[in-house]
N, C-alpha and C positions, 0 to 999 in steps of 0.2 A: 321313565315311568311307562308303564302299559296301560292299555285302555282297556276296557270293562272287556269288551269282544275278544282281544287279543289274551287275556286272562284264561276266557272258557277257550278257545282253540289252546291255548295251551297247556292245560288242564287235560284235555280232551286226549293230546299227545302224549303228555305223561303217564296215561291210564295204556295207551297203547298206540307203543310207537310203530307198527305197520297202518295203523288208521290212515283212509286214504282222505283225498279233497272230499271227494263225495257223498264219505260218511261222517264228515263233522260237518258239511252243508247242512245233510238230511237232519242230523242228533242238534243242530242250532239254529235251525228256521230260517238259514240263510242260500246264496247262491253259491253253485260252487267257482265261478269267477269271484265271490267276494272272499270264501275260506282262503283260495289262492291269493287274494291280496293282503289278509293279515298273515299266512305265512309267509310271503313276501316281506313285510314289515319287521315279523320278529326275527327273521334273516338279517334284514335290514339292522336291528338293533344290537344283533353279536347274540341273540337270546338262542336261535337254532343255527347250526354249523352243517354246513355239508348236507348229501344228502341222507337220508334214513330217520331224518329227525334227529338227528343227535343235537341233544339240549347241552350247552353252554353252562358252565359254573358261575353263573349270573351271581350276584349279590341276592340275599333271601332273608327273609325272618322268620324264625320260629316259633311257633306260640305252642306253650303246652298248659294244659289245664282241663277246665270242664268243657263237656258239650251235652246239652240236652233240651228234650223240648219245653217249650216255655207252653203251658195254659193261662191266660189272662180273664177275670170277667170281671167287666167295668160295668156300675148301673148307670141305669137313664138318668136319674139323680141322687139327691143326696143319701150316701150309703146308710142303712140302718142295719147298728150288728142283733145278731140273733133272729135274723128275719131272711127270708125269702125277697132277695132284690130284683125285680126287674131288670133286665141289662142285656148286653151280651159276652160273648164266649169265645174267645179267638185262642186257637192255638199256631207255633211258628218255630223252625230252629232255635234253639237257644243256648246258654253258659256263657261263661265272662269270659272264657279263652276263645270260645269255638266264634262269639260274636266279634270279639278282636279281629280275628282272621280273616273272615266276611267283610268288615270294615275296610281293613288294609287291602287284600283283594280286589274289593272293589274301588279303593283307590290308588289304583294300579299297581300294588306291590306286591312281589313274590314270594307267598306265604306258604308257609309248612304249618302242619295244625298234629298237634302231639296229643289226644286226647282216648278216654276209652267208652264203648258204646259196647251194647248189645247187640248180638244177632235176630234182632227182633224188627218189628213193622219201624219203630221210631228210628231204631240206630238206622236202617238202610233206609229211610227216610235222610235221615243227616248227614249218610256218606253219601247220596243222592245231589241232596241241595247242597252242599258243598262243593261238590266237584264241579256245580253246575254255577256255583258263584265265582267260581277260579281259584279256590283254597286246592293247594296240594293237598290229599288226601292220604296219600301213599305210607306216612309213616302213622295211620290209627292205630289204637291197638281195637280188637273185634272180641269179646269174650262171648262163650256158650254159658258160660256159669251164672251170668248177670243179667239183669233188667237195665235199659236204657235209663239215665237220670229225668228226672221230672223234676218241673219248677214248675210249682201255681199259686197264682199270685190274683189278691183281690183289693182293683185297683181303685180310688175313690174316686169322684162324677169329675175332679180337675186331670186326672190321669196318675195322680203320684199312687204309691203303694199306700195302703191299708195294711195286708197282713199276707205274708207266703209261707208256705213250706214247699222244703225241700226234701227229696228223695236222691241223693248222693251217693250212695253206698258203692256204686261200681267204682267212685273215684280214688277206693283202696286196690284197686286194681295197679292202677299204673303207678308201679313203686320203682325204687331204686333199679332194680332189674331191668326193669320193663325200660327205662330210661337207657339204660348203661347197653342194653342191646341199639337204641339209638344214637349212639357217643356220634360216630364218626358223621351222620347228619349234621347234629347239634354244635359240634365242632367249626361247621364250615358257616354255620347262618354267620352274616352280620352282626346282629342282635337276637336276645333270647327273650320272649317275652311271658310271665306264668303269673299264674294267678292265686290267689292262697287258698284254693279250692283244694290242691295238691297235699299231699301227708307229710308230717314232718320228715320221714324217709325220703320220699321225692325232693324237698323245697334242698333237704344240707346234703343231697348231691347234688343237684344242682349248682349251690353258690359253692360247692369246695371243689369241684370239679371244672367249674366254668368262670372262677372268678377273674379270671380275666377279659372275659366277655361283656358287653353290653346288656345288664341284666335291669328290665323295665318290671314293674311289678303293680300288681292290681290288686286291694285288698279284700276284695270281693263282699264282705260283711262285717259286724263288729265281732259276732265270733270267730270267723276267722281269721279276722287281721293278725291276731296276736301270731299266730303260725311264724309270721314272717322276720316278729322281733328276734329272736336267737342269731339271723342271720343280715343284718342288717346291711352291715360291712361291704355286702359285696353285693348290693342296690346300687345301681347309676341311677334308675327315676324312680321315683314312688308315686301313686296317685290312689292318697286313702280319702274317705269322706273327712269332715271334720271329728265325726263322733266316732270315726275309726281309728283317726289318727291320737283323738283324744285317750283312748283306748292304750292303745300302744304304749303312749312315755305316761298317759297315768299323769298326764297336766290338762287341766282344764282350760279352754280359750273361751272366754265368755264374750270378749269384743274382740274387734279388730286389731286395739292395740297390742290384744298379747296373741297375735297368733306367728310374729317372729320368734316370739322365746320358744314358744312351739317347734317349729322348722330347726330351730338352733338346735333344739335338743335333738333331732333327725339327723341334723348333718354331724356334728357331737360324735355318733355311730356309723359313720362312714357314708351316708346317704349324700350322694353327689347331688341331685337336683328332687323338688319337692310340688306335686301340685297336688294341694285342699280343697277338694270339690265344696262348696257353701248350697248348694242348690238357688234358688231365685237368685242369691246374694251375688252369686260367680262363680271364681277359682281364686284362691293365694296359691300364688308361687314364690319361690326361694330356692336359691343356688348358693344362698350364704352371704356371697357377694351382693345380689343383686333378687328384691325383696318387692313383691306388692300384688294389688287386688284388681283384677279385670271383671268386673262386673257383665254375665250372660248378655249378649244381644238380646232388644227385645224380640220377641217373638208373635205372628200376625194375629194368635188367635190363644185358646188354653194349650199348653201341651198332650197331647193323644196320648201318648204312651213313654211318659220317663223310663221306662225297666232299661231301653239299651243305649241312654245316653251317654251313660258314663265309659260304658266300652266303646263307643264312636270317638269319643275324649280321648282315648287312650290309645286308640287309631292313630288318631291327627294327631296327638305329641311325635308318635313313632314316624310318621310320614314326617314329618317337621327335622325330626333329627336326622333321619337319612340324606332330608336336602342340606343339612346344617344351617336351618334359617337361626336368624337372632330370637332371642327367648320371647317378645312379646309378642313376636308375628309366630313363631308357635304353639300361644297359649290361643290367642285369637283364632288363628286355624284352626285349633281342638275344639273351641267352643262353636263353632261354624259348623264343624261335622255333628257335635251332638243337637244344635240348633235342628238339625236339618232331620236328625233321628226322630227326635221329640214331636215332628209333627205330622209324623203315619204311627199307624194301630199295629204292626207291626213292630218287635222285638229291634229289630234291624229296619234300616228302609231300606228295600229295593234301588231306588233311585238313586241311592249317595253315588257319586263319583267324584273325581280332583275338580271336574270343572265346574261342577255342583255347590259343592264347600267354597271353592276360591269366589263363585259368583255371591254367597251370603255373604263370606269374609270381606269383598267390595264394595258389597253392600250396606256392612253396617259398621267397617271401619275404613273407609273413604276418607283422605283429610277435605 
């Protein structure tokens, strides 16, 4: 694994590889005796070879899907519709793919981020904050023709959603083409990670193209989940809400008891492993084999901002399956990482790191 620093120097190399010590000091707020000891490091880890920079065919994951900004305003209390709320107004990076990325990144994995933005203030905003969080950047697509995606969302006085819209439209951009000129990237990741933001075009090249690859999937909403049914077969994870997943096979889970015949019917269509976000409730997981309900850590105070818990979730599974832990220590891992999203105003937190999540995760599942 990389550590947060070691990420942005490497990032930094990727954008350009003449980049001296001196100017990733300057571009990272650092010394240039310390830039030299994290390229010492990632020397050290087989990640740069020789000199010139030359980056190593390290193990990577790909995420493709959305990216855009998220506007949030939360009031001071209890929301009243039709009315002028008091509150405030944050806006921050955002999408289910782009926040994936950011996630993994910052818990030390080497991400590629497949998404498409505008040449406008927001997209070079997100190619910005992106490369600055350690996401490979390199293979976005950049259209002239489109406006950056917008998500705004009005959150109630505990932090959960009230009501959003979405502004999407550039996400018909990055279609089968636009993919199939990325084949031989996509080819070498590890795992592939997308989100059902993508078009039916995108998602059945994807699985008929890639199915032999590690394909993790995020349902992103209850309208879009359904995108992902036709292609089910060639899902290794899934991670819908419940009312998404409900969606999808068109069964109802009203308790706990029935939400195995639920999963049954997922794995049924080839879906290898299954996690059901419940919100306060927890997550249900299911492998078929191996079936049950981890109830969320509590948490010290109300949640700040649910919007990027479920993509920190979806982080921490991915980080969990690359170390190949056992399934319960990485459904607890996942919930650690959104634990830790849940409680800044921010989309993402800043702060998440491995050692960040591992200190909740011992924290609140310690025997």
């Amino acid at each position: 694994m990389l550590t947060d620093r070691e990420q942005q120097v490497l990032a930094l190399i990727r954008a350009n590889r003449l980049i001296s010590q001196l100017a990733i000091a300057k571009q990272l707020g650092i010394s240039r005796s310390a830039a030299a000891g994290h390229i010492m490091n990632l020397t050290a880890k087989g990640i740069i070879k020789g000199r010139g920079y030359v980056i190593s065919d390290a193990p990577f994951v790909a995420v493709v899907g959305g990216a855009n900004m998220d506007i949030h305003g939360t009031p001071y209390s209890a929301l009243r519709p039709r009315d002028s709320n008091p509150g405030s107004v944050q806006s921050s990076p955002g999408g289910v793919a782009r926040n994936i990325a950011e996630n993994l990144a910052r818990l030390g994995v080497d991400c590629r981020l497949i998404a498409p933005v505008g040449n406008d203030h927001h997209g070079q905003l997100l190619m910005r904050q992106g490369r600055a969080a350690g996401i490979d950047m390199r293979n976005m697509l950049q259209c002239d023709s489109a406006n950056t995606s917008t998500y705004l969302s009005i959150l109630d006085a505990r932090g959960d959603m009230s009501v959003a819209i979405s502004d999407m439209a550039i996400l018909d951009k990055l279609d089968a083409e636009q993919l199939r000129a990325r084949e031989k990237m996509l080819r070498q990741a590890t795992m592939i990670i997308a989100d059902t933001n993508l078009t039916d075009d995108a998602l059945a090249y994807l699985t008929r193209t890639f199915a032999d690859h590690t394909l993790f999937v995020d349902t992103v909403s209850t309208t879009k989940a359904l995108r992902i049914k036709p292609y089910l077969s060639a899902v290794h994870t899934l991670k819908p809400g419940l009312i998404e997943a409900e969606e999808i096979a068109g069964i109802k889970a009203t308790t706990n008891d029935q939400l195995p015949a639920l999963a049954n019917w997922f794995h049924d269509r080839g879906v290898q492993r299954l996690f059901i976000t419940l919100g306060p409730r927890g997550v249900f997981y299911s492998t078929g084999k191996e079936q049950g309900i981890e109830k969320a850590p509590d948490s010290a105070g109300q949640p700040v901002n649910a919007g990027g818990a479920g993509d920190a979730f979806v982080a921490g599974l991915a980080c969990a399956w690359l170390n190949q832990w056992p399934l319960l220590r990485t459904v607890r891992f996942a919930l650690s990482a959104a634990k830790l999203t849940l409680a800044h105003a921010r989309t993402n937190n800043p702060d998440l790191s491995n050692r960040a999540v591992q200190r909740i995760y011992e924290q609140d599942y310690a025997a």
